[in-house]
N, C-alpha and C positions, 0 to 999 in steps of 0.2 A: 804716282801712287797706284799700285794695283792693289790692293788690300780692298776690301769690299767691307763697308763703313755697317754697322750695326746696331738698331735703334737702341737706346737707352729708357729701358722702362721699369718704375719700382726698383729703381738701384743695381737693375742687371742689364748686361750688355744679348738684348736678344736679335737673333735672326729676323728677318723679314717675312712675312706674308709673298708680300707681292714680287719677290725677288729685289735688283736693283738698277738702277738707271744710269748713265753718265752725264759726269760733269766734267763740261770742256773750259778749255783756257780760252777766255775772249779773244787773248793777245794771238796765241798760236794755232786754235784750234784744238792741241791737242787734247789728250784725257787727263785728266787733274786724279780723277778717284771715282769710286762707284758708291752712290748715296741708294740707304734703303728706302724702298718701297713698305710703308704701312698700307697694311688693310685696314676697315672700322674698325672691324673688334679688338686691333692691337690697341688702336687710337684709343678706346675706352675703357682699357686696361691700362695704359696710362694713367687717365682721367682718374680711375678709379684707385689707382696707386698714389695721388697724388690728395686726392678725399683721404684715405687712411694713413696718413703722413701730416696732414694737415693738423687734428687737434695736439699731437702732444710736439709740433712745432710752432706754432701760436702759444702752446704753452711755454715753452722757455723765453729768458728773459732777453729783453733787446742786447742785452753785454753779450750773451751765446750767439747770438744770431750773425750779430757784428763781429766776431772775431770770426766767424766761419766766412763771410766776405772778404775779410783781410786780409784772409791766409789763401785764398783765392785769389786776390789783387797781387801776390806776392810773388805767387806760383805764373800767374800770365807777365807777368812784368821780369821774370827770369826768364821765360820761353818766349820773350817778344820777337826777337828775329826769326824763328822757323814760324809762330802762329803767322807773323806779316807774311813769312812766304807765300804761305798755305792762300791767305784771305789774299793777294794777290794774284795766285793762278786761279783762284775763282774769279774774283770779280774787276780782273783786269786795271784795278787801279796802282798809281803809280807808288814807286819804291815809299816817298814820302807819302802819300796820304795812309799807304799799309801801316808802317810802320807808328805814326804820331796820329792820324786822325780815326786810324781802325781800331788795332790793339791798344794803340797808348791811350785813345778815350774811353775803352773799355776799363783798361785799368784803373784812370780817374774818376770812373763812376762808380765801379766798388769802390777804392777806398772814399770815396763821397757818402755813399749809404752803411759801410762801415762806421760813419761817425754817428752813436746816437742821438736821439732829438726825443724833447717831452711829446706824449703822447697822449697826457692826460692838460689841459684848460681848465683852472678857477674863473667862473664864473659870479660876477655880482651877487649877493644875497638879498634878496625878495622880501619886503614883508607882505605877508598876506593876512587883508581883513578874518574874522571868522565868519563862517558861510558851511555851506551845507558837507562839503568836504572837510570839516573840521575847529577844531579852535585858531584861533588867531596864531600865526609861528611865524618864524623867520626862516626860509626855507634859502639852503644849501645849494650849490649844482656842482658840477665837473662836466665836463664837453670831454669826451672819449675816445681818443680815436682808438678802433677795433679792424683787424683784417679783415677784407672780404669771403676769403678762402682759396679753391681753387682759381687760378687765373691760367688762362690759355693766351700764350703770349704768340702771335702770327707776326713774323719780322721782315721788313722789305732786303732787297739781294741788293742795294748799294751799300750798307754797310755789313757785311754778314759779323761784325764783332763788337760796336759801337749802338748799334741799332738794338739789340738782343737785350744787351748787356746795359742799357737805359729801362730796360723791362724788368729785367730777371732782378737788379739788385734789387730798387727799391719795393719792388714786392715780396721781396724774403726780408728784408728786414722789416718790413711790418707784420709779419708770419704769415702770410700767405704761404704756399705752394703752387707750384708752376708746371704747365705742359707748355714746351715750346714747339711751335710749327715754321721751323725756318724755311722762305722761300727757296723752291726748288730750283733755283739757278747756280747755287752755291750753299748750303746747308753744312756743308765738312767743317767748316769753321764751328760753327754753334754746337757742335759733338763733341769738339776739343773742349769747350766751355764747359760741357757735360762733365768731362773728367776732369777739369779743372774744380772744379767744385767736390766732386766727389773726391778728389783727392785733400779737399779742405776741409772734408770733415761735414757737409752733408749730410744728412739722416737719408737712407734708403727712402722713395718717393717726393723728396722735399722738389726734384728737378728732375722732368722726365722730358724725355726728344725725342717727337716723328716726325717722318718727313715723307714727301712722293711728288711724284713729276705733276702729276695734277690735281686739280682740288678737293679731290676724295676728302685725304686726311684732315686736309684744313675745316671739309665741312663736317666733319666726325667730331672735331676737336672744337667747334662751336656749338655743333645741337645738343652734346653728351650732356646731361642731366645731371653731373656729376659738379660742373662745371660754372662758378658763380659771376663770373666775369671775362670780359674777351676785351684783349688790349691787343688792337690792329694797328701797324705802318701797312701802307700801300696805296693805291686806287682809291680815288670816290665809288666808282662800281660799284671796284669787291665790298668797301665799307659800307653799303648800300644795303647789300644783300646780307652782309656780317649783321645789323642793327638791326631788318628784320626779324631774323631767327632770335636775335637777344633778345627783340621785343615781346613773341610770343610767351618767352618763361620769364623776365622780365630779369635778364642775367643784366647786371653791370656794366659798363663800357668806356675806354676808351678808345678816338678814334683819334689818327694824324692821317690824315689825305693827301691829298692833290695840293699842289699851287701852282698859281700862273704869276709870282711876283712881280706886283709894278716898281720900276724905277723912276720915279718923278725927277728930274732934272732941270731946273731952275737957271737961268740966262745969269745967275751970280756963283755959279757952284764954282767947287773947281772941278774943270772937267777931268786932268788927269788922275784924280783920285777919284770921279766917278769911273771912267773908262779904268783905271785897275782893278774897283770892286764888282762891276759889273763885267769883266772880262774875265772873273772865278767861272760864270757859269759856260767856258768852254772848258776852263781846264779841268775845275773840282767836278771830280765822280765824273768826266765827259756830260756834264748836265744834267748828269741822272741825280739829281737832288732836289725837292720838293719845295725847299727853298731858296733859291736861285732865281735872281733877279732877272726873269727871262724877257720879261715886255716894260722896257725902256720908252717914257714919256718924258719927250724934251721938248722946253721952251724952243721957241723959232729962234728966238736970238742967238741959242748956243745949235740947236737942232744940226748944223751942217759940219760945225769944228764935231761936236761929238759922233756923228755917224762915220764920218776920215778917219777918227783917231781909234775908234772902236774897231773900224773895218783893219786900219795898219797892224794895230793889235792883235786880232785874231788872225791875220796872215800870217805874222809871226811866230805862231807857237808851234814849237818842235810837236805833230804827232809822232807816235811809234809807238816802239815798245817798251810798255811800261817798266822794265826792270833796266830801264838804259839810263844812265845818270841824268843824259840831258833832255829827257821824253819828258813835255808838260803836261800833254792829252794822250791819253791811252784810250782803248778802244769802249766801245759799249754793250752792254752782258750778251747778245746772243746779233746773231744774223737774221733773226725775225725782226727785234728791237730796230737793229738799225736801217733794214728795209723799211719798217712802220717812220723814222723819223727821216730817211729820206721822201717817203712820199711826201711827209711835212712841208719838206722845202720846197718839191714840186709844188703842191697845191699851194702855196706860198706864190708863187710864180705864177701861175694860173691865176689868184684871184686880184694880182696887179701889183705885187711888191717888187721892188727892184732889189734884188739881188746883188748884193755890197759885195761880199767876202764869201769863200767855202762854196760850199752846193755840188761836189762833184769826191769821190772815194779820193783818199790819199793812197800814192803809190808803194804799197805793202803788199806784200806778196801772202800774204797770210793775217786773218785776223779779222774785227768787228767794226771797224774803224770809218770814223765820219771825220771830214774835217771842219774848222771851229768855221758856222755859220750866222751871216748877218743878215736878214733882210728891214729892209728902209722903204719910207713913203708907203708904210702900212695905213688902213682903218681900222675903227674897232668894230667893224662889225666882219670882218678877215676870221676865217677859223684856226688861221695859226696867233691870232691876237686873242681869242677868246678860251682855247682847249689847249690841254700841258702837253708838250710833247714830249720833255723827259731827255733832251740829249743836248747836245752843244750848240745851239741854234737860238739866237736873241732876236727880236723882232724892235721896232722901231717906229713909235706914233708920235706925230708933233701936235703940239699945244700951245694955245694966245695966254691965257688969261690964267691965276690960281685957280679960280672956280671951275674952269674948263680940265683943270689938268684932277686938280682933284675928283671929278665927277669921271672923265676918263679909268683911273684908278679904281674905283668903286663899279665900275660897269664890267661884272667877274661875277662869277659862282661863284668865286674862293676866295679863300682872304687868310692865308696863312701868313705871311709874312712880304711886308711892303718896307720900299726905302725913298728917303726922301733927301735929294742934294742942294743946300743952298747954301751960301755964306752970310746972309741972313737967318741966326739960330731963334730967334724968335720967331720969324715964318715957319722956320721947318717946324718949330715944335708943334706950331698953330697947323699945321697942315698935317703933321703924324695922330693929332686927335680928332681930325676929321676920316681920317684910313678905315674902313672896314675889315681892319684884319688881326689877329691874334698876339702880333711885332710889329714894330716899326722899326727901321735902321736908318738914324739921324747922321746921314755924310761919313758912313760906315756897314758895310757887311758883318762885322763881325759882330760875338754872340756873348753877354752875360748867362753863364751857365747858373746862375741861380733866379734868373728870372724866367717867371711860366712861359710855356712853350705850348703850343696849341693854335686852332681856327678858327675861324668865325665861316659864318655859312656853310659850306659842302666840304671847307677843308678840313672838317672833323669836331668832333665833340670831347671836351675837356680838356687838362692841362697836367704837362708831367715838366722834369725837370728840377733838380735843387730839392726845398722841402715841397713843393706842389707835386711831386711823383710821390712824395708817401700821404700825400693826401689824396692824389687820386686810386691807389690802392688799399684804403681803407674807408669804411662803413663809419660812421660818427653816431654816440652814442651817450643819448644827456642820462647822468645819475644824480639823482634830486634825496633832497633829506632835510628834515626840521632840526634846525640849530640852537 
């Protein structure tokens, strides 16, 4: 692509401030496209395009709102093989996760918030004695849910179409309006989404998009006053420093962070199906996934079968190039990224872990690429056991007792999503309600899309997903009355 990409703001296709920056292909290096550079005051010309779009979109009815996601879900579901392209040369992931876990979940979540849901809750009727407030009555409620307004939605660069696209529906189908701040590793995706929408019949401001190489715009797009809530994927950091600013004006928030997920591994599991769902986090997104069973606690009895089987495993996976039929691991977003997760493995090495599998570049002549790494005969107090690294590298603590292993688990900042393996399902469940974390995955990675999704401690604050995404884009609002 040489076209030089053009912010979308208040329903027009504008020029940049700041000029525009490149976006490279993880796999090739090469140039993908040129993404614009916002200045503030575009940023708040957004913002502000998205406040006067807001009341008379809140005012129409959830049936209008819904057909305009639909016919968006319709429009990306005809275009799914060039968008997978597109989200592939950005973000280097493979033919299959572009096509089914990028676009195609994008798909699936419009038409999900496409489906209306009640808005309004009967609530129990009250008698109330008579008292200084009045005579005796039987008083009415309704529980309300109402939009927030503005939402500034800031999306991480592993999914640039799945990630956005979990933000942007269920916040217009509660009427809210949206400024998106796609991360600047890959952003050309979420522009296409731009026109997508607008080609669905969008109202001019319902959906605006800035973008830029560094956090100007993102912090334009959170302090703007214009702006009633900020719905972050990324970093604890950045979500750190994001929750300051909301706290000063006292804007709204959802946060999804960090994870260091524990895999608790039991001397009764089976380990071949623990070693395949825990061996996702070399292949999916190259471990750039937030929940990804990255720090593996096994009982000693199985601790030595699982470390060989994990270690044969990860030597076996084809890297390369993501658009090659038989590539499982594709590269990772940028050559800073993967320098930052090699020194992982050094310091890894450094502070006594043995080195199973991986720890050295696969031979590619071009490209971002780690290969899928294991280290074993870790502790928990190791800095690659305790901070995310974000890339294809699993670590490896043994454990005696349930109370050891559980306690091990718990010993995290984060706590976004934990799994637990044993062939005893009454231990596991009894040990997932001990987990400090937002999920549990009972002898399973995989994910019920209508169950809330969120952290506990540092890995963020509140809950999206299914009907909990239109609940966390909406204000609740009791209306009371004498019956």
């Amino acid at each position: 692509m040489s076209e030089r990409q053009r912010l979308f703001i208040g329903g027009a296709w504008t020029e940049p401030d700041g000029g525009h920056y490149e976006i490279l292909d993880p796999a090739t290096e090469q140039t993908v496209g040129w993404a614009p550079e916002a200045s503030r005051e575009q940023v708040h010309a957004a913002c502000a395009a998205a406040r006067e779009a807001f009341g008379p979109w809140a005012g129409k009815t959830p049936e209008e709102r819904a057909a305009v996601l639909a016919r968006a879900a319709d429009v990306m579901q005809r275009n799914l093989v060039p968008y997978a392209g597109l989200a592939q040369a950005e973000s280097g992931a493979t033919t299959g996760t572009a096509r089914g876990m990028q676009v195609g979940v994008a798909v699936a979540r419009f038409r999900r918030y496409a489906r209306v849901e009640p808005v309004e809750q009967p609530l129990p009727p009250q008698i109330n004695e008579a008292g200084p407030f009045g005579p005796a009555a039987v008083m009415g409620a309704l529980a309300v849910r109402q939009p927030v307004g503005v939402v500034t939605c800031i999306t991480s660069y592993n999914n640039p179409w799945a990630n956005p696209a979990g933000k942007v529906a269920p916040a217009l189908a509660m009427g809210n309006t949206v400024v998106v701040k796609p991360a600047p590793q890959d952003p050309l995706s979420v522009y296409r989404m731009a026109e997508v929408l607008e080609a669905a019949g969008a109202p001019p401001g319902v959906v605006n998009v800035v973008s830029g190489s560094g956090p100007e715009a993102g912090q334009a797009a959170v302090d703007c006053p214009d702006v009633d809530m900020v719905s972050f994927t990324g970093s604890t950091a950045v979500g750190q420093r994001i929750a300051e600013v909301c706290g000063r004006s006292m804007k709204r928030q959802l946060m999804e962070l960090g994870g260091k997920g524990a895999a608790l591994v039991f001397d009764d599991a089976d380990v071949r199906s623990a070693v395949a769902a825990i061996g996702t986090t070399f292949s999916f997104y190259s471990g750039q996934i937030c929940t990804a069973p990255t720090r593996v606690i096994a009982q000693r009895g199985v601790y030595d079968r699982l470390v060989s089987e994990l270690a044969a495993h990860a030597r076996h996976l084809p890297v390369g190039d993501p658009r090659e039929r038989g590539t499982v691991v594709g590269p990772v977003i940028s050559a800073a990224h993967r320098d930052r997760v090699e020194s992982y493995v050094e310091l890894g090495r450094k502070e006594g872990a043995r080195l199973v599998a991986g720890g050295q570049r696969p031979p590619c002549e071009r490209g971002f690429y780690i290969a899928p790494t294991l280290l074993a005969d870790c502790t928990p107090d190791m800095r690659v056991v305790r901070e995310e690294i974000f890339g294809p590298v699993v670590v490896v603590v043994p454990f005696d007792s349930e109370e050891e292993g559980i306690a091990l688990a718990n010993d995290t900042d984060y706590g976004l999503l934990d799994y637990v393996w044993s062939g005893d399902v009454a231990r596991a469940f009894r040990v997932a309600r001990r987990l400090r974390a937002g999920g549990v995955g009972v002898n399973t990675v995989g994910r019920n899309m209508e169950a809330p999704f969120g952290g506990f401690k540092k890995s963020g604050v509140g809950r999206d997903v299914g009907s909990y995404a239109l609940h966390a884009y909406s204000e609740l609002q009791a209306i009371v009355w004498p019956g």
